[in-house]
C-alpha positions in Angstrom: 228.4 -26.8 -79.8 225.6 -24.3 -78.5 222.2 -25.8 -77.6 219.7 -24.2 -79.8 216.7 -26.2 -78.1 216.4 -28.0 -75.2 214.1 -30.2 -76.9 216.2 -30.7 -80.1 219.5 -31.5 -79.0 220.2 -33.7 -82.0 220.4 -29.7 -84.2 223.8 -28.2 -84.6 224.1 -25.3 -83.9 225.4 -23.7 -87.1 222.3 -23.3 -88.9 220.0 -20.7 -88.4 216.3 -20.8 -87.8 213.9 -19.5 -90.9 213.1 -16.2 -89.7 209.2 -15.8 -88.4 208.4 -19.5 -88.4 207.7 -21.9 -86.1 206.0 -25.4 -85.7 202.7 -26.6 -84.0 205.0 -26.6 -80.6 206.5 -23.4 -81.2 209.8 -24.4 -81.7 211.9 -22.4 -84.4 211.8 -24.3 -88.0 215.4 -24.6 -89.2 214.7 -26.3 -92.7 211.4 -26.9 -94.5 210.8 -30.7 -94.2 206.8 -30.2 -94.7 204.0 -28.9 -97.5 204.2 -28.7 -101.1 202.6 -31.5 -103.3 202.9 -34.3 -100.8 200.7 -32.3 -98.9 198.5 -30.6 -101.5 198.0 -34.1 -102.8 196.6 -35.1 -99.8 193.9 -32.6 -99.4 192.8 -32.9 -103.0 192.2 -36.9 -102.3 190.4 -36.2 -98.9 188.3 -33.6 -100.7 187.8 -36.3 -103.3 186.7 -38.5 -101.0 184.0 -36.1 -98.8 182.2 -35.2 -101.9 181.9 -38.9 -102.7 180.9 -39.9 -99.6 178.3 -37.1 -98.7 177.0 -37.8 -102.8 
């Protein structure tokens, strides 16, 4: 088994990073785990709730 990352040991090596992408940290991303509507439903509910506080 090849360390990808020193940080990551845990990740086997037979998958390959997406291509361009990286997290916060830098470090390659080797599956999306993060985004779509979980995410996208938490910015329309903080939005929600700025324009009722500032209202």
């Amino acid at each position: 088994m090849a360390m990808v990352d020193a940080e990551a040991p845990f990740l086997e090596g037979g998958e390959e990073p997406l291509a361009g992408v990286s997290d916060f940290r830098g470090r390659p991303v080797y599956h999306v785990t993060s985004g779509g509507w979980r995410s996208a439903i938490f910015v329309a509910g903080m939005h929600s709730l700025h324009c009722i506080s500032y209202s």
